[in-house]
C-alpha positions as CSV (number, residue, x, y, z in Angstrom):
1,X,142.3,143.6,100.7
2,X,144.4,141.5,103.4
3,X,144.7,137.6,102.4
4,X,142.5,136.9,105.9
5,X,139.6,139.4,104.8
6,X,139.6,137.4,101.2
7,X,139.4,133.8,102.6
8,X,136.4,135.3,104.9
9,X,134.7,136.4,102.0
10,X,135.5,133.3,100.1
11,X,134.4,130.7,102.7
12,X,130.7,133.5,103.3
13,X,130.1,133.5,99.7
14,X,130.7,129.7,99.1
15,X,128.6,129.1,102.0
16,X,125.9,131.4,100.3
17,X,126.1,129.5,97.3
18,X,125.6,126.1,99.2
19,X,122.7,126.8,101.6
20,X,119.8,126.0,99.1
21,X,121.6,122.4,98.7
22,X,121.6,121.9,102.4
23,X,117.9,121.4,102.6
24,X,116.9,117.9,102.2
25,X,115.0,117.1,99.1
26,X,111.8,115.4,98.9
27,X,110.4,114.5,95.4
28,X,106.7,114.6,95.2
29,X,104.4,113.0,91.8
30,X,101.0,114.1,90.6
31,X,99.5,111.4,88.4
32,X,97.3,113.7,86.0
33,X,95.5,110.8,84.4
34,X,94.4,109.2,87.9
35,X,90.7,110.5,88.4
36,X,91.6,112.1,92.1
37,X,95.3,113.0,91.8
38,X,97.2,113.3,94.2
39,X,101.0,114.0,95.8
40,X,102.4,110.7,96.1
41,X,105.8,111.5,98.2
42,X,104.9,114.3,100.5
43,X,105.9,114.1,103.6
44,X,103.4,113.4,106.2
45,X,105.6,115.1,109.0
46,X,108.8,117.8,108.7
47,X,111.0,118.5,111.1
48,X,113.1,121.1,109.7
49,X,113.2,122.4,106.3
50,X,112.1,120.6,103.4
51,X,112.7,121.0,99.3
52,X,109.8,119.5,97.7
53,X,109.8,118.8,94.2
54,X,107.1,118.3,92.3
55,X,106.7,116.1,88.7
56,X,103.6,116.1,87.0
57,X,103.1,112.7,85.1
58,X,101.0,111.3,82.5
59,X,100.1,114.5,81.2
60,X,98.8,115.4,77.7
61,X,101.3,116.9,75.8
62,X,100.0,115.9,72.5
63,X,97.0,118.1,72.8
64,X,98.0,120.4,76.0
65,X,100.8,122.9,77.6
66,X,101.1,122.6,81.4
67,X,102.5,124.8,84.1
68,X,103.5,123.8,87.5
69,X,104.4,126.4,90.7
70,X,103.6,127.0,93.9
71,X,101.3,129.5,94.1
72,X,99.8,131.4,90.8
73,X,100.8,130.0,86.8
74,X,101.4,131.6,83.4
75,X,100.1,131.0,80.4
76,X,102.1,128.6,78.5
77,X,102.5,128.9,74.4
78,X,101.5,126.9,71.1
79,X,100.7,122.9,71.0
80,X,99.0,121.1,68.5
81,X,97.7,123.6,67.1
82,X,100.1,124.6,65.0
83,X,100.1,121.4,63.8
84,X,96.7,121.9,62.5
85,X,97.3,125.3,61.1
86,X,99.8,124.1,58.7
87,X,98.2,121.1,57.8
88,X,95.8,122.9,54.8
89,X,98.6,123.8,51.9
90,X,97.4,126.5,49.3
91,X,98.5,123.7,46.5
92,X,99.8,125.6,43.1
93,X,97.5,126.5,40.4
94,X,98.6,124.6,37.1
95,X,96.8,124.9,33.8
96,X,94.7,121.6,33.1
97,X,95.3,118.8,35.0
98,X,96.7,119.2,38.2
99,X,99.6,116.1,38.6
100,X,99.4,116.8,42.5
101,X,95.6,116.3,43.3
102,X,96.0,112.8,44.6
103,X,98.9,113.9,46.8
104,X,96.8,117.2,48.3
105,X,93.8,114.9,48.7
106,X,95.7,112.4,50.4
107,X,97.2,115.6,52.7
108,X,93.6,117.0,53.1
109,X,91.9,113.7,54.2
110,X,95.0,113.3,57.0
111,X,94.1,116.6,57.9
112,X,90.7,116.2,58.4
113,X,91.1,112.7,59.9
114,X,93.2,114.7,62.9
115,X,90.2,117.1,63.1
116,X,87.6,114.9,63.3
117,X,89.3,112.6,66.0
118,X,87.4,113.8,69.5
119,X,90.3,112.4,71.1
120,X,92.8,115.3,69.5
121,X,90.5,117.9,69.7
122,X,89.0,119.1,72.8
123,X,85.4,120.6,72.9
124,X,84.4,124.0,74.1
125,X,82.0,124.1,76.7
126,X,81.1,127.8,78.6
127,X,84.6,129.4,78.5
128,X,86.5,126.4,79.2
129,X,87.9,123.5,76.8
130,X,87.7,119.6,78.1
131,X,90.3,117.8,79.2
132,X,91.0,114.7,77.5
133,X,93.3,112.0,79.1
134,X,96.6,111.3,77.5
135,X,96.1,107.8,76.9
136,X,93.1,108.7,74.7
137,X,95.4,111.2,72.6
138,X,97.8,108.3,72.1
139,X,95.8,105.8,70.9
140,X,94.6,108.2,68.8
141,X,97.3,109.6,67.3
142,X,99.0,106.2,66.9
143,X,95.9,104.8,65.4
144,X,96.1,107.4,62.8
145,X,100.1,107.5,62.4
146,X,100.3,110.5,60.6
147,X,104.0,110.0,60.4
148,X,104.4,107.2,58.1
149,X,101.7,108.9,55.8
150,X,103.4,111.7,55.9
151,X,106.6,109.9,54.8
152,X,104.7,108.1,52.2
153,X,103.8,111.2,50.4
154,X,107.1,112.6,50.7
155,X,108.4,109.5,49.3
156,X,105.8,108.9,46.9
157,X,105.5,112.3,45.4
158,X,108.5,113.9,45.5
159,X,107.4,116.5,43.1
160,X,105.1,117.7,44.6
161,X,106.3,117.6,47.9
162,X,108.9,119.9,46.5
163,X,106.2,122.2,44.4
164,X,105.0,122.6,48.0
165,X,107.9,123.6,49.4
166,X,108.8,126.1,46.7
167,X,105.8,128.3,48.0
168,X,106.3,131.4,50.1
169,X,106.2,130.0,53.1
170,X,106.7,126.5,51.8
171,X,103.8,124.6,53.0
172,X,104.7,120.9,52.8
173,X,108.4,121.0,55.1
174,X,106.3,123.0,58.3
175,X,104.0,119.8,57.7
176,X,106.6,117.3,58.0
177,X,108.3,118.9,60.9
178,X,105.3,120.0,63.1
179,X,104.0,115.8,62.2
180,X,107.2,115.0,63.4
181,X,107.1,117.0,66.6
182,X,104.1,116.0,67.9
183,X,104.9,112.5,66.9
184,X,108.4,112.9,69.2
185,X,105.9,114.3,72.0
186,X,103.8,111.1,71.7
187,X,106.2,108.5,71.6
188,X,109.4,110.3,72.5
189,X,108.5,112.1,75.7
190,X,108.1,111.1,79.6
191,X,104.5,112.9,79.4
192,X,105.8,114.6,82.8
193,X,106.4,118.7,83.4
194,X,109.6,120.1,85.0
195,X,110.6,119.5,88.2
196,X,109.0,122.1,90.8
197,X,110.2,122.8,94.1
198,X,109.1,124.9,96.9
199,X,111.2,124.8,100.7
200,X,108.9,124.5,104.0
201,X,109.8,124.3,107.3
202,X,107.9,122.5,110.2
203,X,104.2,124.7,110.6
204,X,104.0,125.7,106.8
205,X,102.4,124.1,104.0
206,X,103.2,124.0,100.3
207,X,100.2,124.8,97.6
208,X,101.0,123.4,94.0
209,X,99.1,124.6,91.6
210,X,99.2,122.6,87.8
211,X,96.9,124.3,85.1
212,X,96.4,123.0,81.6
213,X,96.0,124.8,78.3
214,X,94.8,124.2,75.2
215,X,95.0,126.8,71.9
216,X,92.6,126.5,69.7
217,X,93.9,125.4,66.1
218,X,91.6,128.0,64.5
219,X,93.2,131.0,66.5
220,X,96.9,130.3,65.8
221,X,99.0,130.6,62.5
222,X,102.6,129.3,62.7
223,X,105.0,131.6,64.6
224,X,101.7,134.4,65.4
225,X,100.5,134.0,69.3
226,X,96.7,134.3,69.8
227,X,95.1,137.6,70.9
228,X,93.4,136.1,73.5
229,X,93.9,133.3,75.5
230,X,91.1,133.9,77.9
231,X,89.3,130.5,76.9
232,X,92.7,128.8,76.6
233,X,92.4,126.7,79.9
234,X,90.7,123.2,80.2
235,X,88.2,121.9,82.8
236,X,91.0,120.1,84.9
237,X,93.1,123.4,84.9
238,X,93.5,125.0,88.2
239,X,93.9,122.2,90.7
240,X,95.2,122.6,93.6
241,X,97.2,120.4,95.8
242,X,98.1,121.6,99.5
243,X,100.5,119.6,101.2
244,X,100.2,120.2,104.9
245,X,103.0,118.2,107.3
246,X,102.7,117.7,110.9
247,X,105.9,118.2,113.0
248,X,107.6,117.3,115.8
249,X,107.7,120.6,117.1
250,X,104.5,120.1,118.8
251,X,103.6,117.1,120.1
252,X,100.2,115.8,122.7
253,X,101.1,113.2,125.6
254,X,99.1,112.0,128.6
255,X,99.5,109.7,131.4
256,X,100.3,109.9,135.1
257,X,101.8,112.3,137.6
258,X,103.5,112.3,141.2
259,X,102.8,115.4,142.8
260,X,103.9,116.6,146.2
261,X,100.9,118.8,146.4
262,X,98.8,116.9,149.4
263,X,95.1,116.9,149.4
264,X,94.3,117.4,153.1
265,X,91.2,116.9,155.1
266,X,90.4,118.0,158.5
267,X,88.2,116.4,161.2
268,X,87.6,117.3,165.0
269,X,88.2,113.4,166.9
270,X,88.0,112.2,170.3
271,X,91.2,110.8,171.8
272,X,91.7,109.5,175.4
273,X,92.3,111.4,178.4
274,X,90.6,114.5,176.5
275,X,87.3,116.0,177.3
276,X,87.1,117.9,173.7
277,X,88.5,116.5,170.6
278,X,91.3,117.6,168.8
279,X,92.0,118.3,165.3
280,X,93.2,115.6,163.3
281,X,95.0,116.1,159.7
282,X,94.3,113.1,157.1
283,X,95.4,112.6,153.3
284,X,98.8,114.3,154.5
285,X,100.6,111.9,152.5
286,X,103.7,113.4,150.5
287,X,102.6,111.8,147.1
288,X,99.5,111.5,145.5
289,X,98.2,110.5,142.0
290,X,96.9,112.2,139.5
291,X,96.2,112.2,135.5
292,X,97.9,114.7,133.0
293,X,98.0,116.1,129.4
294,X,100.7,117.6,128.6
295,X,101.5,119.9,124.8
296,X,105.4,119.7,124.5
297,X,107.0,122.0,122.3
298,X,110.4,120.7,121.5
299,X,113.3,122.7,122.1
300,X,115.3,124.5,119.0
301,X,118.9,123.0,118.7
302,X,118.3,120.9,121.8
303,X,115.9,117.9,120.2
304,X,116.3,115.5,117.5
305,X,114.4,112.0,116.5
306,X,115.2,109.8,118.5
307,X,116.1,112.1,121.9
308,X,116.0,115.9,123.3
309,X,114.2,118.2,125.4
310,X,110.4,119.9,125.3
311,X,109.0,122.3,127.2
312,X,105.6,121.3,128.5
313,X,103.1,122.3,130.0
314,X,98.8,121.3,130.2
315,X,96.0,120.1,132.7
316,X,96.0,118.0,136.1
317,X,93.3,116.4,137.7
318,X,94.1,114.6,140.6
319,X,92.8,111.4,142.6
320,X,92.7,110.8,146.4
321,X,91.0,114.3,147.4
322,X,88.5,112.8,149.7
323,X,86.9,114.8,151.4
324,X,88.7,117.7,150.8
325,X,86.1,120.6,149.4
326,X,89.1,121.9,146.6
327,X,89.2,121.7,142.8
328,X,90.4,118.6,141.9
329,X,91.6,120.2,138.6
330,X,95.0,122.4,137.7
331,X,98.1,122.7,136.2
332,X,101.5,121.7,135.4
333,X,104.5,122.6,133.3
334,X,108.1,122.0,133.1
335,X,111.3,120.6,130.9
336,X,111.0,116.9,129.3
337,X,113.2,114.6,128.1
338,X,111.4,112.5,125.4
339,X,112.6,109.4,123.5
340,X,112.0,109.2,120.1
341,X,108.6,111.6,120.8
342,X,107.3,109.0,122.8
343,X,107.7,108.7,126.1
344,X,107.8,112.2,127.6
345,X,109.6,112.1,131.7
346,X,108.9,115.9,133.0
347,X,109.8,117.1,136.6
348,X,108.5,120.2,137.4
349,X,105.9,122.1,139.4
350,X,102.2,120.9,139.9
351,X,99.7,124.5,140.5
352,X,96.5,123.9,142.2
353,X,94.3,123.8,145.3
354,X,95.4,123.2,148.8
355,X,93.2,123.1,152.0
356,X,95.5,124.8,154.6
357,X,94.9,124.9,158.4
358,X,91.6,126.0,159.8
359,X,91.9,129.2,160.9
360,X,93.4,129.6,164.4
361,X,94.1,125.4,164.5
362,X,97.4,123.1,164.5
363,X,97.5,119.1,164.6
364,X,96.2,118.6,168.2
365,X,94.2,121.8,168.6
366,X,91.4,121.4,170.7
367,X,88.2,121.9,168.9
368,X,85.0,123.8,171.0
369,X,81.9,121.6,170.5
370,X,79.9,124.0,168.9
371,X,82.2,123.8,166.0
372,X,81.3,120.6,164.0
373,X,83.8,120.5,161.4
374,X,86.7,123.1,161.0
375,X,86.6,125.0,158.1
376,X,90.2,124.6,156.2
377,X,91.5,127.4,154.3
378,X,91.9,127.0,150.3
379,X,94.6,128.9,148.7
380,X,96.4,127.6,145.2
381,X,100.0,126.6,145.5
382,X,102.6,124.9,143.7
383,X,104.5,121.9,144.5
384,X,106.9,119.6,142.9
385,X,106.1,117.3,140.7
386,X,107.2,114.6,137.9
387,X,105.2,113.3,134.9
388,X,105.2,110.3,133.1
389,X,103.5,110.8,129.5
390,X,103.2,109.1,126.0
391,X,102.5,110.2,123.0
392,X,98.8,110.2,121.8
393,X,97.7,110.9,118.0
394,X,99.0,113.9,117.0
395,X,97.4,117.1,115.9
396,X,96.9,115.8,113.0
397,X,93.5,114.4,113.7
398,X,92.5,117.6,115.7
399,X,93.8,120.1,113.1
400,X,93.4,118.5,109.9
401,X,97.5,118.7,109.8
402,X,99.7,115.9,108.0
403,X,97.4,115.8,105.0
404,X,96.7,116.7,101.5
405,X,93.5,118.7,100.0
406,X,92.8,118.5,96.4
407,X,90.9,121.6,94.8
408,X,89.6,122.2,90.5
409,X,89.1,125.8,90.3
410,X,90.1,126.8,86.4
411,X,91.6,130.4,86.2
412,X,91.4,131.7,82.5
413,X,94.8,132.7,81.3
414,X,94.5,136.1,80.7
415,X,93.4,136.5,84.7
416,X,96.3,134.8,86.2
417,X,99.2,136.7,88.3
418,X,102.8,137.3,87.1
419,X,104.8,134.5,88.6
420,X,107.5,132.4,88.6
421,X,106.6,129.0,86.6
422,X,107.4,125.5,85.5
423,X,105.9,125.0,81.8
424,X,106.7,121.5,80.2
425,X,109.6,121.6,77.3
C-alpha cells in the first residue's frame, strides 16, 4: 500500500475511533429512594447531539440487583440470598456432648435474626416482591452487625469454626465471606448502578428504564441460579423515565410586519368642473401594518446560540383594510436572521388579497350614475415584506416537549427482551 493510502486510512480509522467522544456528555441522576424519582441533569433543550448518562443512586444493594438501559433490562443474578442460604451449617455429629452447641446456636439465632428483620426481607405480594428503601436495609443491617458476631465466633471458637470448615463444602468460611460481602455492600459501596448512556439528537427522546430484583433466599443455594425468576422483580421495578428536550431547531415568534401589499378601496367622487364623478383610489399607501406568527426552523450548519439563519414561514392578518371587502388574513415566509433565538428580522414576501381596478376603470375614470360603487376586482398576490418577531414560549407548552414522564410498570424477569444492560457490580 503507498505511504499516502496508509496515512488516509490512519487519520479515517482514528477519526472512527473518536466520533463517540465528540458528543457532549450530559450526566443525568435518578434518586431511587426519593418517593417520585426523577432525572435530575437532563437537559431541558438539545441542540445537537447529546450523551446522557445515567447513575442510579441510593439504591438497595443489600437486599436487591438493579439494571439500568435505555430501552428493555436483563435479569440480574444472586444478592442476599446467598447470604441466607449459607447461613444454616449442617454442624458435625459427635457422640455425647456436643462442645460446639453454643457456637451453632449463637450462628442459628444470627440467622434467624437476619430473617426475621422485615427490613432485609422483602414480602411477596401477587407475583411481585416489595421494595424496601435502602436506608431501611442499613439501619437494619447495622443494627444487627452481623460482622462483629461473626468475628466473635470465629475468634471465640476457633474449633469449631474450623470443624465447620472441615465439611464438604465447609460451611462456616462461605459464612464469613458472604457476612463480609454484604457488609462491604452496606458500608463500602456508593449504593449507585453503572453509568448508562444513550446519544440523542434535537427531536428525539431518551427512555431509561431501571428494574429491581430480588431472589428469594429459599430458591437459591451458593453457586446454583434459580429456575425461575419470574417473581424475581419488586413493585418499584420497571419505571420508566422519558427524557424529552426541546430544541432550537424549531422555534415560535410573533410580532409585527411591513408589507407592501396595499389594501385599496374604491369610491366614485365629485370633483369640480365634472358633471359625473370620477373614480377615486384610497388606502394606496406603500406600507401597511399588520400582525404575524412565524415557525422558524433554523438552518443546518448556518445557525448557532447566539446567531444564524431560519427559514420561516406562518400567518398574517393585517390592519388598515377599510373598507376594502378582502380577507384580512394570509401568509408569509422567508429567511431570518435571529439573535440568540430571540429576536427574529425576516424580509420576504407577504401572500394575500388585493382589490384590483374595477373592471374597465383607472384613477380618474368617469363613473355612470347608475353605478353606485364600482366593484374592485380581488385576486391574491404577493408582495414584499419584512418582519419583526420575538420569541414566544416554545413548543414545549404546546407539545408537552422539554420534560420528563415517570412510569411503574414491573415486567417479570423471565418476560423481558434480550438487551444490552447496566447491572450494579
Amino acid at each position: 500500500m503507498q505511504p499516502t493510502k496508509k496515512i488516509a486510512l490512519h487519520v479515517a480509522l482514528l477519526i472512527t475511533a473518536l466520533a463517540p467522544a465528540a458528543f457532549p456528555q450530559v450526566n443525568v441522576t435518578i434518586d431511587w429512594s426519593s418517593a417520585s424519582p426523577v432525572p435530575v441533569g437532563a437537559p431541558s433543550q438539545v441542540d445537537g447531539s447529546v450523551t446522557l448518562s445515567t447513575v442510579v443512586t441510593d439504591i438497595n444493594d443489600i437486599l436487591y440487583q438493579y439494571t439500568v438501559n435505555t430501552a428493555v433490562t436483563t435479569a440480574p443474578t444472586d444478592d442476599l440470598a446467598k447470604l441466607l442460604a449459607v447461613l444454616s451449617p449442617s454442624s458435625p455429629h459427635i457422640a455425647g456432648a456436643d462442645p460446639c452447641a453454643a457456637f451453632n446456636t449463637q450462628l442459628t439465632n444470627l440467622e434467624n435474626a437476619i430473617k426475621n428483620d422485615k427490613s432485609l426481607n422483602p414480602t411477596l405480594s401477587g407475583t411481585f416482591y416489595s421494595s424496601i428503601a435502602l436506608k431501611e436495609s442499613l439501619v437494619a443491617w447495622n443494627k444487627l452487625d452481623p460482622l462483629k458476631t461473626i468475628s466473635a465466633l470465629q475468634t471465640g471458637n476457633p474449633t469449631c469454626a474450623a470443624t465447620l470448615d472441615s465439611q464438604t463444602p465447609p460451611a462456616f468460611t462461605p459464612v464469613l465471606k458472604f457476612i463480609s460481602s454484604i457488609d462491604a455492600r452496606a458500608n463500602g459501596s456508593l449504593h449507585r448502578t453503572n453509568p448508562q448512556t444513550c446519544t440523542i439528537r434535537p427531536g428525539e427522546q431518551c427512555t431509561i428504564t431501571v428494574n429491581e430484583y430480588y431472589i428469594p433466599w429459599t430458591q437459591l443455594s451458593p453457586g446454583t441460579p434459580p429456575p425461575s425468576q419470574l417473581n424475581a422483580v419488586t413493585t418499584a421495578s420497571g419505571r420508566s423515565f422519558t427524557i424529552s428536550p426541546t430544541s432550537d431547531i424549531l422555534v415560535l415568534s410573533g410580532g409585527f410586519m411591513a408589507t407592501t401589499l396595499a389594501a385599496r378601496t374604491y369610491t366614485a367622487t365629485n370633483v369640480p368642473n365634472l358633471t359625473s364623478p370620477v373614480l377615486v383610489v384610497n388606502n394606496n399607501s406603500k406600507v401597511r401594518p399588520g400582525a404575524v406568527a412565524l415557525l422558524n426552523y433554523s438552518v443546518p450548519k448556518l445557525d448557532s446560540y447566539w446567531g444564524g439563519l431560519a427559514l420561516s414561514a406562518g400567518p398574517v392578518i393585517t390592519f388598515g383594510s377599510g373598507g376594502a371587502n378582502v380577507s384580512t388574513l394570509g401568509f408569509f415566509t422567508g429567511v431570518s436572521g435571529h439573535f440568540w433565538h430571540r429576536l427574529y428580522i425576516t424580509p420576504g414576501f407577504h401572500f394575500g388579497q388585493f382589490a384590483d381596478f374595477p373592471a374597465g376603470f383607472s384613477v380618474g375614470t368617469p363613473v355612470p350614475k347608475t353605478i353606485a360603487a364600482p366593484a374592485p376586482v380581488d385576486r391574491w398576490t404577493s408582495r414584499f415584506a419584512v418582519t419583526i418577531t420575538f420569541q414566544t414560549p416554545n413548543f414545549s407548552k404546546l407539545t408537552g416537549g422539554g420534560t420528563t414522564t415517570t412510569t411503574t410498570t414491573p415486567t417479570p424477569a423471565g418476560q423481558s427482551k434480550k438487551t444490552s444492560a447496566s447491572p450494579t457490580s
